[in-house]
N, CA, C, O and CB atoms as a CASP TS submission, in Angstrom:
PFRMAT TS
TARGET T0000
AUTHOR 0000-0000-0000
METHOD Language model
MODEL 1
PARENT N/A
ATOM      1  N   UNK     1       0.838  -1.173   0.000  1.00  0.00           N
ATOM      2  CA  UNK     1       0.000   0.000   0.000  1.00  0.00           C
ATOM      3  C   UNK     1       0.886   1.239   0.000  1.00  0.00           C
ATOM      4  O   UNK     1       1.878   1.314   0.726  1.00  0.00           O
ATOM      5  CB  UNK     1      -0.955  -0.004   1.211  1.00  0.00           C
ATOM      6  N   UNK     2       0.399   2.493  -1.069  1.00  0.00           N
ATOM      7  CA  UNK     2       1.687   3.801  -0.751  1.00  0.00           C
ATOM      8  C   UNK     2       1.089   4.403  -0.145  1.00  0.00           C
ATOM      9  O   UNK     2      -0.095   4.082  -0.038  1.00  0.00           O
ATOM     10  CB  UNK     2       2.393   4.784  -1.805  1.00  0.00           C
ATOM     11  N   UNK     3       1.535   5.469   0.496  1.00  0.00           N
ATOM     12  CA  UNK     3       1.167   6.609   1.353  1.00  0.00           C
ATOM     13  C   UNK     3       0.429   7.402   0.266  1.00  0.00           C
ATOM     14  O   UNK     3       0.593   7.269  -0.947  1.00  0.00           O
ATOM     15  CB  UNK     3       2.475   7.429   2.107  1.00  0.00           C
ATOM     16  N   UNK     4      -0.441   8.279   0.910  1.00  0.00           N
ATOM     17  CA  UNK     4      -1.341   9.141  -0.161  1.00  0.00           C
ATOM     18  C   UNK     4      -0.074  10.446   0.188  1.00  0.00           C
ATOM     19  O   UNK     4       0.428  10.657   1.292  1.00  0.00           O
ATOM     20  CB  UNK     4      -3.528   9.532   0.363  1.00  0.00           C
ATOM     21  N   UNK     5       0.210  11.152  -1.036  1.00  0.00           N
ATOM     22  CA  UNK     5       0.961  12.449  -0.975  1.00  0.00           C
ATOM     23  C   UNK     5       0.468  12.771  -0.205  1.00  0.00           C
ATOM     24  O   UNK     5       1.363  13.058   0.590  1.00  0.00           O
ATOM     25  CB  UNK     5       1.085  13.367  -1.870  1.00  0.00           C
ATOM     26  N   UNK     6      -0.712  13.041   0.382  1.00  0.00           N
ATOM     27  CA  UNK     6      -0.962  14.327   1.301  1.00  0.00           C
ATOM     28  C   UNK     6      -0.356  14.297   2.433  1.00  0.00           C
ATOM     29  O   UNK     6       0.175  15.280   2.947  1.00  0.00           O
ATOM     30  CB  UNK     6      -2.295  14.584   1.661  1.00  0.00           C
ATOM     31  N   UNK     7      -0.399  12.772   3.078  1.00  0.00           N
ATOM     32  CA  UNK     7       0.182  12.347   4.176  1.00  0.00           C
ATOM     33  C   UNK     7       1.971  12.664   4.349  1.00  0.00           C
ATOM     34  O   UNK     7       2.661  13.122   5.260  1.00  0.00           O
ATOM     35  CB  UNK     7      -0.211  10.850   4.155  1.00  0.00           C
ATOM     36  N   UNK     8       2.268  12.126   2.898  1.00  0.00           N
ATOM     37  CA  UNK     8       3.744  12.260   2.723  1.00  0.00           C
ATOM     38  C   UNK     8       4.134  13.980   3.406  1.00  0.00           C
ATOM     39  O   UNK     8       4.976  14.270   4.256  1.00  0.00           O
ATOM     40  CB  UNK     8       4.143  12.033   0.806  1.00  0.00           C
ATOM     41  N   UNK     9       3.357  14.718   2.805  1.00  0.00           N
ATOM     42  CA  UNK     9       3.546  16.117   3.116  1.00  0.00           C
ATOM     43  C   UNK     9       3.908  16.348   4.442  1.00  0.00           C
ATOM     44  O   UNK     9       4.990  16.487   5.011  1.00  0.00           O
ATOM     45  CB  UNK     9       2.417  16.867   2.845  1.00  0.00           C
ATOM     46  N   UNK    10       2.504  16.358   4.870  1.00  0.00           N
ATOM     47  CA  UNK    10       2.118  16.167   6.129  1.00  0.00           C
ATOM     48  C   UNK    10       3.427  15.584   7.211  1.00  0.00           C
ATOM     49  O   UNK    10       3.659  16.287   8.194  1.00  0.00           O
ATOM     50  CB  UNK    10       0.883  15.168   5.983  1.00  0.00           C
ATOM     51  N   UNK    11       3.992  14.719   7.074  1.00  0.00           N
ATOM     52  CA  UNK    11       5.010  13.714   7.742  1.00  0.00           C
ATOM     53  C   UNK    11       5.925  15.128   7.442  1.00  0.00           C
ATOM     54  O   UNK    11       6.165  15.870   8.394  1.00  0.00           O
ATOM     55  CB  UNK    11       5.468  11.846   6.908  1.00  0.00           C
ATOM     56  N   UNK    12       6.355  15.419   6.265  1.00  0.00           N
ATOM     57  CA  UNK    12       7.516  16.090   5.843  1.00  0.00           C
ATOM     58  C   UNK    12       7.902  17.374   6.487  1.00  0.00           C
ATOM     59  O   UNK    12       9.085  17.699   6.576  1.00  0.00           O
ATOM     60  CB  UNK    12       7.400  16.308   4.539  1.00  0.00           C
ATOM     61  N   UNK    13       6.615  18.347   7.081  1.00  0.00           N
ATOM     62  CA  UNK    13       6.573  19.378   7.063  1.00  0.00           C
ATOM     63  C   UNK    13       6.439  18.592   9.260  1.00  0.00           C
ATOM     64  O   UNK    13       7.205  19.284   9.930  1.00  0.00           O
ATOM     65  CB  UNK    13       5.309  20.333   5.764  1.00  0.00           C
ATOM     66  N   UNK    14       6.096  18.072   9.692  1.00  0.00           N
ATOM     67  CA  UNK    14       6.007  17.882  10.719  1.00  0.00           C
ATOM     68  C   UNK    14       7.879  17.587  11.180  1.00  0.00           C
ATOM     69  O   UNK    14       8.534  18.190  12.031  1.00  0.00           O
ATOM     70  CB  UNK    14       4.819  16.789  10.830  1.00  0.00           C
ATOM     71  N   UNK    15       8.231  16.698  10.451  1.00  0.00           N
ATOM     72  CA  UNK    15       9.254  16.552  10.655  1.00  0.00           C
ATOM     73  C   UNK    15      10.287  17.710  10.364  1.00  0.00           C
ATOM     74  O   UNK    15      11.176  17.841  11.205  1.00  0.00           O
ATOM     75  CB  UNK    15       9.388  15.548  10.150  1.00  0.00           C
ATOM     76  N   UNK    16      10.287  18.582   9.261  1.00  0.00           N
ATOM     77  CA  UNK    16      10.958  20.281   9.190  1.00  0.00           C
ATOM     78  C   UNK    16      10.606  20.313  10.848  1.00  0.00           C
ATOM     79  O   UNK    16      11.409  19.811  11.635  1.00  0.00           O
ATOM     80  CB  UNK    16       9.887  21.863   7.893  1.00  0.00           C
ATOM     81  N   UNK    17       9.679  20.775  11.199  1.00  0.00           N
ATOM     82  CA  UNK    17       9.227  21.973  12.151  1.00  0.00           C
ATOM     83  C   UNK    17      10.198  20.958  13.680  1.00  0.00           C
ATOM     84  O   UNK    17      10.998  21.543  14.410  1.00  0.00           O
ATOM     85  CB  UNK    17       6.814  22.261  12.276  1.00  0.00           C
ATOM     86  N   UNK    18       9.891  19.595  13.823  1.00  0.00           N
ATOM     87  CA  UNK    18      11.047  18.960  14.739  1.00  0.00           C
ATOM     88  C   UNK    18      12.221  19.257  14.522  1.00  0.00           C
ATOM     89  O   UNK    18      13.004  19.397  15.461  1.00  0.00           O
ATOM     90  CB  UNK    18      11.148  17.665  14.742  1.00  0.00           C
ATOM     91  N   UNK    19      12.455  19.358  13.721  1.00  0.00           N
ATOM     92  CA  UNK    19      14.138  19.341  13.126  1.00  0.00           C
ATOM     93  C   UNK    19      14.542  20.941  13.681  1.00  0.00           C
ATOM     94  O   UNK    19      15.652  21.138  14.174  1.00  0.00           O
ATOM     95  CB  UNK    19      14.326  19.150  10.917  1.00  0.00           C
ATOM     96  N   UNK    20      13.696  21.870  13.569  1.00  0.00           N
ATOM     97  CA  UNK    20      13.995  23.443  13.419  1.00  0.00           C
ATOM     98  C   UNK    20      14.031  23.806  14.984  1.00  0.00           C
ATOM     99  O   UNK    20      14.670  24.773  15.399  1.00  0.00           O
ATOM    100  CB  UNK    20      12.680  24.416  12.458  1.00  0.00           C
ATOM    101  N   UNK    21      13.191  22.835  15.933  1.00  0.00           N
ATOM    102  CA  UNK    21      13.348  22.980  17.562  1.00  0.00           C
ATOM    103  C   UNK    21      14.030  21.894  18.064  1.00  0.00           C
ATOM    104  O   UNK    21      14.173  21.870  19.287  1.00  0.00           O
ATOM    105  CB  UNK    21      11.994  23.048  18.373  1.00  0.00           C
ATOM    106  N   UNK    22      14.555  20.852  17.315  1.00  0.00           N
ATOM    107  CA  UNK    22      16.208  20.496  18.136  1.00  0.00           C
ATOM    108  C   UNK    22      15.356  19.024  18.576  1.00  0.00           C
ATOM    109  O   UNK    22      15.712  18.392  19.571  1.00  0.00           O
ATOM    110  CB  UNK    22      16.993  21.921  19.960  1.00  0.00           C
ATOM    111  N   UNK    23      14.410  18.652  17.868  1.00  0.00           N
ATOM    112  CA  UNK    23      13.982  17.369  18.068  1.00  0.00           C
ATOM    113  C   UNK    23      13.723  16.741  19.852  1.00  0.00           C
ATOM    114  O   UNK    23      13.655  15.582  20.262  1.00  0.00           O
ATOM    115  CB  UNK    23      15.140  16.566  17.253  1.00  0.00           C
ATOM    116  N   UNK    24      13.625  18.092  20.613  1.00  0.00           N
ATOM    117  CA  UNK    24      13.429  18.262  21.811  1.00  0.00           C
ATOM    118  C   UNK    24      12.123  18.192  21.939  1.00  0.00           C
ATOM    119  O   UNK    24      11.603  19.190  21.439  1.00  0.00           O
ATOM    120  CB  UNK    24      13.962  19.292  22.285  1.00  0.00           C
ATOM    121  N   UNK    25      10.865  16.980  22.677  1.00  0.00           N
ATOM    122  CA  UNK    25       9.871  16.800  22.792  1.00  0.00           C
ATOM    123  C   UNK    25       9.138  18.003  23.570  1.00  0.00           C
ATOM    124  O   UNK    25       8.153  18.552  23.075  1.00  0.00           O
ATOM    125  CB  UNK    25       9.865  15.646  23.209  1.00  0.00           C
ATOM    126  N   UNK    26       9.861  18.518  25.262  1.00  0.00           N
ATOM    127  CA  UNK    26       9.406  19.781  25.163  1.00  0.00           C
ATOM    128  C   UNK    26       9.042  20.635  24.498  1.00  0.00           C
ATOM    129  O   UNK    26       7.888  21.020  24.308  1.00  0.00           O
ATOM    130  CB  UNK    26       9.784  20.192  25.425  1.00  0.00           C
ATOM    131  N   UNK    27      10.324  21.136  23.943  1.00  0.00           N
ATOM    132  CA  UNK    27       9.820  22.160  23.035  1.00  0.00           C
ATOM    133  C   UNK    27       8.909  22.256  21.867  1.00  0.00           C
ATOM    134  O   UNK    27       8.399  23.303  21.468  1.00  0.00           O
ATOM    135  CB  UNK    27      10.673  22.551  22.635  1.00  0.00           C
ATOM    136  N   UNK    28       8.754  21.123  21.373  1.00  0.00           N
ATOM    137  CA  UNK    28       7.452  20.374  20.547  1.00  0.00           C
ATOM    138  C   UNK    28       6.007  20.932  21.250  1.00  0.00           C
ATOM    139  O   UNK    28       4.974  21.523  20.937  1.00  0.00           O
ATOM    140  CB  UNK    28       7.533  18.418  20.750  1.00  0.00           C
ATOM    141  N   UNK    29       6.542  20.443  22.187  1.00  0.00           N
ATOM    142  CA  UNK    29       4.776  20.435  22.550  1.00  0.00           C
ATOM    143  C   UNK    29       4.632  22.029  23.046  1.00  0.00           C
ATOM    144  O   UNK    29       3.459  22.396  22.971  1.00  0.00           O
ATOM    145  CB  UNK    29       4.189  19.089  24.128  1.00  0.00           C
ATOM    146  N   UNK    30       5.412  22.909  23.463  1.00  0.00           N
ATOM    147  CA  UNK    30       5.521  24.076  23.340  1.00  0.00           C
ATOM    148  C   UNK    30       4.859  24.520  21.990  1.00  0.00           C
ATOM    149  O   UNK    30       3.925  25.243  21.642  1.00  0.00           O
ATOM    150  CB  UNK    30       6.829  24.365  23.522  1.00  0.00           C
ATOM    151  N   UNK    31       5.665  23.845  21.492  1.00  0.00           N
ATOM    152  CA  UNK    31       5.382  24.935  19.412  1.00  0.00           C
ATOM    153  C   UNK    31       3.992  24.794  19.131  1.00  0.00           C
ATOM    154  O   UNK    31       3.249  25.626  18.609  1.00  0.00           O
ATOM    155  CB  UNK    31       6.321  23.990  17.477  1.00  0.00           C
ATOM    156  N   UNK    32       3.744  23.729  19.509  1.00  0.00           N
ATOM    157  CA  UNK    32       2.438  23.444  18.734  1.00  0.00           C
ATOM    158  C   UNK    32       1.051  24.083  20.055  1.00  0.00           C
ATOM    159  O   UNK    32       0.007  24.682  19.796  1.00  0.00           O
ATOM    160  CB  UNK    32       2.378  21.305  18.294  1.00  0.00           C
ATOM    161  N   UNK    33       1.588  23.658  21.410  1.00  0.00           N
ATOM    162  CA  UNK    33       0.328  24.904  21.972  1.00  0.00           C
ATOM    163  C   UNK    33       0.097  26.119  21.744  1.00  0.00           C
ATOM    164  O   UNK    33      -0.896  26.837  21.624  1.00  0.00           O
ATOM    165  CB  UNK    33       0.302  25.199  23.139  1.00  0.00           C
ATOM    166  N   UNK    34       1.649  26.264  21.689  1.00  0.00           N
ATOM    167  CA  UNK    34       1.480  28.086  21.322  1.00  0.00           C
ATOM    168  C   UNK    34       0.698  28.465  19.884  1.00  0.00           C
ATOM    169  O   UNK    34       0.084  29.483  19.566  1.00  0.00           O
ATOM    170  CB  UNK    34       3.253  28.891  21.097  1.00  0.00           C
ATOM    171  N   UNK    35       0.995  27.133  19.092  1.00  0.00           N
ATOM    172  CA  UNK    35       0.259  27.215  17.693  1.00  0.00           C
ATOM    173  C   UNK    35      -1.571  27.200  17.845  1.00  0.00           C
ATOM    174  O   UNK    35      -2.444  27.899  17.330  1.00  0.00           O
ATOM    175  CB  UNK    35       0.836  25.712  16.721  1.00  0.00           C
ATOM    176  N   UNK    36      -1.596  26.356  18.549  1.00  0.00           N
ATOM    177  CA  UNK    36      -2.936  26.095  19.223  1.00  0.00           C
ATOM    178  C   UNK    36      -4.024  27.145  19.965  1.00  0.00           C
ATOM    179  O   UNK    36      -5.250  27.135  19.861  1.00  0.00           O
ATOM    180  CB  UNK    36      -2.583  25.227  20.191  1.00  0.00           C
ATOM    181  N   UNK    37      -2.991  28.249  20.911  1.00  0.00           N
ATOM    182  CA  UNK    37      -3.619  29.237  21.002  1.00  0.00           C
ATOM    183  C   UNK    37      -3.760  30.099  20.216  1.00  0.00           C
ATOM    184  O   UNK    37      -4.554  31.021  20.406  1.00  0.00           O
ATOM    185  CB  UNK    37      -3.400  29.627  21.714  1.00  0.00           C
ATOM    186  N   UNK    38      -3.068  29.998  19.224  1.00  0.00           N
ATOM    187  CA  UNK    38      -3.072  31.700  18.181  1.00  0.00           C
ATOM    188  C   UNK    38      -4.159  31.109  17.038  1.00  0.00           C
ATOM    189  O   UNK    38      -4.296  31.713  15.974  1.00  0.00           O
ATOM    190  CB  UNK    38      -0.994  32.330  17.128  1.00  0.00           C
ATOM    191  N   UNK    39      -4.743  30.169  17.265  1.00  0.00           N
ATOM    192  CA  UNK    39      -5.866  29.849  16.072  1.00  0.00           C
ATOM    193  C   UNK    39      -7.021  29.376  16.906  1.00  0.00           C
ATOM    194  O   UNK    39      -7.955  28.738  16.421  1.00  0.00           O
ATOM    195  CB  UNK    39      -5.395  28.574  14.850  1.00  0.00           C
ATOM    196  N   UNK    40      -6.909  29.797  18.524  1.00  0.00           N
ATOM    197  CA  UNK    40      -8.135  29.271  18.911  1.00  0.00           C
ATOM    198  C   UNK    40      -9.515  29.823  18.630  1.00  0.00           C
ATOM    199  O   UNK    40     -10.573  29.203  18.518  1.00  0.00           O
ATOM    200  CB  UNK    40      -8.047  29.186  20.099  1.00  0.00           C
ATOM    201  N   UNK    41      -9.256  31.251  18.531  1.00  0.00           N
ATOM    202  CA  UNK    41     -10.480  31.848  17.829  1.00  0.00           C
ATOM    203  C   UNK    41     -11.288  31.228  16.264  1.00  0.00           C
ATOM    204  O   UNK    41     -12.282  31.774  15.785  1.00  0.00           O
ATOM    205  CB  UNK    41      -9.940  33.308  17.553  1.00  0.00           C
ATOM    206  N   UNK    42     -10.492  29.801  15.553  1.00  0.00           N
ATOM    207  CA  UNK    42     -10.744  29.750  14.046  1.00  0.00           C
ATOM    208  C   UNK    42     -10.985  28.219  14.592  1.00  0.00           C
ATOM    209  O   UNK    42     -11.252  27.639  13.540  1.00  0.00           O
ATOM    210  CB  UNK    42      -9.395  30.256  12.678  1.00  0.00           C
ATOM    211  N   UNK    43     -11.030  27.464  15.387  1.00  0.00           N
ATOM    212  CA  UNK    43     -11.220  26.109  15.478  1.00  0.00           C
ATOM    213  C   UNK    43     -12.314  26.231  16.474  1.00  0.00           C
ATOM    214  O   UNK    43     -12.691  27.271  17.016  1.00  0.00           O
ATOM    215  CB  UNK    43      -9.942  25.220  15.870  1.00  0.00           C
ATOM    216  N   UNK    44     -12.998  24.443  16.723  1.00  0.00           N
ATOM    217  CA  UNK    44     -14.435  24.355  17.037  1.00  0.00           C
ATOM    218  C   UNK    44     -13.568  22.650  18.408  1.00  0.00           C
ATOM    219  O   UNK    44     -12.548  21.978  18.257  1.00  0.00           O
ATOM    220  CB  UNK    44     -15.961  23.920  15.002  1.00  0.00           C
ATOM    221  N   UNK    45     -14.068  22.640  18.932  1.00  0.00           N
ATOM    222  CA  UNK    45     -13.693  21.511  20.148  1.00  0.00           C
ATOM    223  C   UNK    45     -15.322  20.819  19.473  1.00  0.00           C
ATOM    224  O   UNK    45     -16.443  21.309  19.602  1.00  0.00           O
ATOM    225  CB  UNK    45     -13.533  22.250  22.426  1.00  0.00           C
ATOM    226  N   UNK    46     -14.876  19.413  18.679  1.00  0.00           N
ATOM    227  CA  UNK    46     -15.817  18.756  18.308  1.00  0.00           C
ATOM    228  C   UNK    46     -16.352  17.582  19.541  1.00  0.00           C
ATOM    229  O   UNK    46     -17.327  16.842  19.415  1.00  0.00           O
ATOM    230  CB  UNK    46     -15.337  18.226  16.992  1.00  0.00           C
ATOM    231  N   UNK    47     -15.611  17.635  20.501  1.00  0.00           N
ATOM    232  CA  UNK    47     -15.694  16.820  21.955  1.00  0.00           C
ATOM    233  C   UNK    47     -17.015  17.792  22.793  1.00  0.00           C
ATOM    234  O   UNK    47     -17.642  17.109  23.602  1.00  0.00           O
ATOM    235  CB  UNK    47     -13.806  16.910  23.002  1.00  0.00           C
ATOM    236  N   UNK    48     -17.441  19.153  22.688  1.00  0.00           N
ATOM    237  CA  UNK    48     -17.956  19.929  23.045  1.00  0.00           C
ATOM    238  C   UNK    48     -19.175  19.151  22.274  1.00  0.00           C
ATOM    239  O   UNK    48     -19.976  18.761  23.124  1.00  0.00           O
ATOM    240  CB  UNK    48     -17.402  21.276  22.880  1.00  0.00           C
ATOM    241  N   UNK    49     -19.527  18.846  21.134  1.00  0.00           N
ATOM    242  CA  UNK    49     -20.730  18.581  20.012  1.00  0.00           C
ATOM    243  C   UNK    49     -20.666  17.488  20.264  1.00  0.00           C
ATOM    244  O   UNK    49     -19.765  17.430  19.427  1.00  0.00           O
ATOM    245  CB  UNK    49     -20.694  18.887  18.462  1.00  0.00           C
ATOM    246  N   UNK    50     -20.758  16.214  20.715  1.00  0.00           N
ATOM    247  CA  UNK    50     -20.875  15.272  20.656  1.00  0.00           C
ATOM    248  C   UNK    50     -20.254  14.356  19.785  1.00  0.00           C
ATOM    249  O   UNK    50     -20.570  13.169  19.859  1.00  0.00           O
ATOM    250  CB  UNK    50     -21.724  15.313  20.689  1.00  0.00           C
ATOM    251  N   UNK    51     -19.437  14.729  18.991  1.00  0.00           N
ATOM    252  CA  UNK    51     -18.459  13.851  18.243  1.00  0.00           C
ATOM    253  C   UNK    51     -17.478  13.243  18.888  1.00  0.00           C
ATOM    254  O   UNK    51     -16.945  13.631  19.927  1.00  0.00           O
ATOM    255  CB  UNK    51     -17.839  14.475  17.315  1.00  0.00           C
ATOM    256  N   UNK    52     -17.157  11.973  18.072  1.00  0.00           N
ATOM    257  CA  UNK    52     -16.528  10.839  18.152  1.00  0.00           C
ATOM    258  C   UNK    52     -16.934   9.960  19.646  1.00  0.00           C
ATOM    259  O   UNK    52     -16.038   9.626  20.421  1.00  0.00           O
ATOM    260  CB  UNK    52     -15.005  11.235  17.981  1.00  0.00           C
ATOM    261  N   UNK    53     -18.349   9.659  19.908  1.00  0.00           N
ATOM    262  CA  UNK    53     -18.922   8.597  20.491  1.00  0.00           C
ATOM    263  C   UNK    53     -18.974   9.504  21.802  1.00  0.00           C
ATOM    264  O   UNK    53     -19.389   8.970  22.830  1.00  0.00           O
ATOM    265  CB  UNK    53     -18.100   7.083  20.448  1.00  0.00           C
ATOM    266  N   UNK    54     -18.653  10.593  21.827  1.00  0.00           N
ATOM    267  CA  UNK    54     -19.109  10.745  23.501  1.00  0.00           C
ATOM    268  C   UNK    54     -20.060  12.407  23.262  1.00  0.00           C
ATOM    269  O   UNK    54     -19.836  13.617  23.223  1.00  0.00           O
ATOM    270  CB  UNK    54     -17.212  10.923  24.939  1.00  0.00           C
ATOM    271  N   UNK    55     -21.107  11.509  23.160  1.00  0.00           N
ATOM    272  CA  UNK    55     -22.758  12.162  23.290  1.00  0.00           C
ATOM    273  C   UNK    55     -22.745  12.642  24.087  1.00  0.00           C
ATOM    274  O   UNK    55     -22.280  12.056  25.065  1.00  0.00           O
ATOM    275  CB  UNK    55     -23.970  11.504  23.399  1.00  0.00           C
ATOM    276  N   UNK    56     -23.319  14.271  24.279  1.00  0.00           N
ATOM    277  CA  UNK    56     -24.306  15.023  25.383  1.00  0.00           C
ATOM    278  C   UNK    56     -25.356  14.321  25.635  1.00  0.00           C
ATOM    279  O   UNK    56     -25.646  14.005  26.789  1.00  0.00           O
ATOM    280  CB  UNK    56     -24.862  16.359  25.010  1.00  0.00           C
ATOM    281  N   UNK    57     -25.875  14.074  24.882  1.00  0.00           N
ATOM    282  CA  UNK    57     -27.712  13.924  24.624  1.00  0.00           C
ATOM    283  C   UNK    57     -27.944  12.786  23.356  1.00  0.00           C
ATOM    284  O   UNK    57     -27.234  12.736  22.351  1.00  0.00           O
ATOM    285  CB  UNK    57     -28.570  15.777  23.966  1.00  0.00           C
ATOM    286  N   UNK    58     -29.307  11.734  23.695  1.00  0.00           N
ATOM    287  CA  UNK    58     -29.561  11.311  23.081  1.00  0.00           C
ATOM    288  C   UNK    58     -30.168  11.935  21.719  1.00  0.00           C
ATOM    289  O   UNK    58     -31.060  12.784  21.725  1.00  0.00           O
ATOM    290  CB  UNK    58     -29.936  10.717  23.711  1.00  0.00           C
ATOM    291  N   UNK    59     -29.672  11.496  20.747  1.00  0.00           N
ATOM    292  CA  UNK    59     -30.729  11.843  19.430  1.00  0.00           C
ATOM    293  C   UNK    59     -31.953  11.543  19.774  1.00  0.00           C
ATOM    294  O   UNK    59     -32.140  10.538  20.459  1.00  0.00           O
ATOM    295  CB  UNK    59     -30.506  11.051  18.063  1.00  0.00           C
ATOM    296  N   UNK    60     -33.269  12.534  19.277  1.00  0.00           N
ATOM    297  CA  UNK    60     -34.632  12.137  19.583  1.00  0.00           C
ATOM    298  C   UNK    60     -34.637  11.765  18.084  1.00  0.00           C
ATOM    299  O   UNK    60     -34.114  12.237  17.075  1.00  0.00           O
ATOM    300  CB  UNK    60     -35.817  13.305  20.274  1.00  0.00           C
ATOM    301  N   UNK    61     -35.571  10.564  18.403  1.00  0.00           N
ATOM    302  CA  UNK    61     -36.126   9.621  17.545  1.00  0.00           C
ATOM    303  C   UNK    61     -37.668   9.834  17.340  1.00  0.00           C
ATOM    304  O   UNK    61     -38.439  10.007  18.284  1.00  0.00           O
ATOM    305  CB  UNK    61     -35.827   8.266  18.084  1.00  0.00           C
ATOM    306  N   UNK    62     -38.059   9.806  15.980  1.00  0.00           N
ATOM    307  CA  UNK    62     -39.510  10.100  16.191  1.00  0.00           C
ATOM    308  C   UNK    62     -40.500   8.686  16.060  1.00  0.00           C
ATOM    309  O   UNK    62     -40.062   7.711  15.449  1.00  0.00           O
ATOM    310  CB  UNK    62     -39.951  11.265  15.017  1.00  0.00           C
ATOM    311  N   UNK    63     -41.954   8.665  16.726  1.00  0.00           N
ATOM    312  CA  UNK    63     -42.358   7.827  16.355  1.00  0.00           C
ATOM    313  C   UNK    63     -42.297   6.345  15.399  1.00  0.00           C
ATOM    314  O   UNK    63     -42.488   6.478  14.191  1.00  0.00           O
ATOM    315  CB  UNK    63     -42.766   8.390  16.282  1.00  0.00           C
ATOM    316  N   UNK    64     -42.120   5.407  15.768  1.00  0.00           N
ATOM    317  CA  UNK    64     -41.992   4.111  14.584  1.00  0.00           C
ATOM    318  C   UNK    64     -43.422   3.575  14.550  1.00  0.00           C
ATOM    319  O   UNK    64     -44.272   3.345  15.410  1.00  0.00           O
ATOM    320  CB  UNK    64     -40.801   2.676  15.050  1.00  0.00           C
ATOM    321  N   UNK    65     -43.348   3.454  13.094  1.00  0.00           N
ATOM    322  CA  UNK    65     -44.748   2.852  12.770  1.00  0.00           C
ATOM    323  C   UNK    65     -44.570   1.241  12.872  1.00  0.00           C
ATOM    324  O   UNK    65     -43.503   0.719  12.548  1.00  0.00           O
ATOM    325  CB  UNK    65     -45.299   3.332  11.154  1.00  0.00           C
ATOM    326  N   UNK    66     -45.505   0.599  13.268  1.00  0.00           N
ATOM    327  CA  UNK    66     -45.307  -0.866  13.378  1.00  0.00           C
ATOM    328  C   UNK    66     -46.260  -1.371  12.250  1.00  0.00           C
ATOM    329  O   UNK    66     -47.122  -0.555  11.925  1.00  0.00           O
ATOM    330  CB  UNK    66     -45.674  -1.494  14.921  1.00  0.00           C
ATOM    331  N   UNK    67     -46.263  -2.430  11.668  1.00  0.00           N
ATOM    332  CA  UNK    67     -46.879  -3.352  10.823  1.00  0.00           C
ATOM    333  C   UNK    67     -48.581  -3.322  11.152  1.00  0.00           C
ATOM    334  O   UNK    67     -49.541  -3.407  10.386  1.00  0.00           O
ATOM    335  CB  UNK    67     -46.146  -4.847  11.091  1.00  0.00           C
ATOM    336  N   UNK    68     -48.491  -3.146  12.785  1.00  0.00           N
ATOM    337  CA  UNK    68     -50.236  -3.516  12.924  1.00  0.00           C
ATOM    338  C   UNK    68     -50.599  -2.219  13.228  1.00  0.00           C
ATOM    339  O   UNK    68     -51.402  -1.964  14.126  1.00  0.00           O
ATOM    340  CB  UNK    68     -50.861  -4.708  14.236  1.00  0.00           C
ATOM    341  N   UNK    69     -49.991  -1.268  12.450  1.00  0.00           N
ATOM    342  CA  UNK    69     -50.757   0.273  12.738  1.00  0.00           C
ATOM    343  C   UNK    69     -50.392   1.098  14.034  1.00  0.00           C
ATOM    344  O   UNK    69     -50.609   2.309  14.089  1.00  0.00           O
ATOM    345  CB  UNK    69     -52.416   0.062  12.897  1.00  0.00           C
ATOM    346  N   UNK    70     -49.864   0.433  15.008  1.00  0.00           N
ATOM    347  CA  UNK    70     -49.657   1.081  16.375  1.00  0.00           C
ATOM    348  C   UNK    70     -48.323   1.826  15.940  1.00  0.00           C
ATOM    349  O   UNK    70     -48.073   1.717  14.739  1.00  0.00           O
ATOM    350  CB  UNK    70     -49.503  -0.069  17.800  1.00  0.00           C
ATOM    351  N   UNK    71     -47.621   2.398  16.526  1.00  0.00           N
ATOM    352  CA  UNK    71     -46.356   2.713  16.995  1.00  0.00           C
ATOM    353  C   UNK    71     -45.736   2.730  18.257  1.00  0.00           C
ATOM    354  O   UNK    71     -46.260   2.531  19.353  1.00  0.00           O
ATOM    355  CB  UNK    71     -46.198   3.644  16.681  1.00  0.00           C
ATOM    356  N   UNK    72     -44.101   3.091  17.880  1.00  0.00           N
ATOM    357  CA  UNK    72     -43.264   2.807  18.552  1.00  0.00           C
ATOM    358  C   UNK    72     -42.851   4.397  19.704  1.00  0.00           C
ATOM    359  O   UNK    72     -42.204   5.274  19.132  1.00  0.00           O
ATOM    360  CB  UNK    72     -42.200   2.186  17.467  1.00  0.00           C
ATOM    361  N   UNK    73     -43.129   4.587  20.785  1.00  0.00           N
ATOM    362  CA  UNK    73     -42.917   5.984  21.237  1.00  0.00           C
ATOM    363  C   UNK    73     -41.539   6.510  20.663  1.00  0.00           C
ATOM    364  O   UNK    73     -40.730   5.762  20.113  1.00  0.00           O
ATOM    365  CB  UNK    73     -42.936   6.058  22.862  1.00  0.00           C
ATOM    366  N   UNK    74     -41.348   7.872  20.843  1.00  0.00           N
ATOM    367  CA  UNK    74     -39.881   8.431  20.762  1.00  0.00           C
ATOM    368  C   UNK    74     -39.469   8.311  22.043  1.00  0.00           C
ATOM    369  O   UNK    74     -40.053   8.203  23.122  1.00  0.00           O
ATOM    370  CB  UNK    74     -39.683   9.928  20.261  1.00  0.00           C
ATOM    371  N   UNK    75     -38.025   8.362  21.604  1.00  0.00           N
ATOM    372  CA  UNK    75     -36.696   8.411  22.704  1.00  0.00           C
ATOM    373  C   UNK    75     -36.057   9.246  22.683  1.00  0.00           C
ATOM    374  O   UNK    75     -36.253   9.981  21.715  1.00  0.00           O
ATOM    375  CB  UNK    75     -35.751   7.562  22.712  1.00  0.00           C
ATOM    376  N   UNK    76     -35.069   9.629  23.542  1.00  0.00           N
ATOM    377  CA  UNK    76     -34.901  10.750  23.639  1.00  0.00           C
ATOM    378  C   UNK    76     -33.321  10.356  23.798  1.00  0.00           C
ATOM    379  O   UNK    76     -32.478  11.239  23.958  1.00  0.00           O
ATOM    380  CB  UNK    76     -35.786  11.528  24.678  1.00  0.00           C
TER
END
């Protein structure tokens, strides 16, 4: 299987920016918070919305119709 270019990039330009702070894990994680705050105004915390399996709130479900005419209540 090859890498999709984008990824290749991606790897390439991650690895520049290690290379340019001395491959020092501190300072890594430095670069990139400080990166983190200066774009916090342009990003969304998808953990806040219920993405990736950890729900606020159930989806409401509406009524299910059953075969013999009755239905199924909603959930919430």
């Amino acid at each position: 299987m090859t890498t999709p270019p984008i990824l290749q990039e991606v790897r390439r330009v991650r690895h520049e920016i290690s290379a340019e702070i001395g491959h020092d894990p501190a300072r890594i994680q430095e670069y990139y918070a400080a990166l983190q705050a200066s774009v916090k105004s342009r990003t969304i915390n998808l953990a806040d919305q219920g993405v990736g399996g950890r729900t606020k709130h159930r989806i409401e479900v509406a009524d299910q119709p059953l075969p013999d005419g009755s239905s199924t209540p909603a959930t919430r």
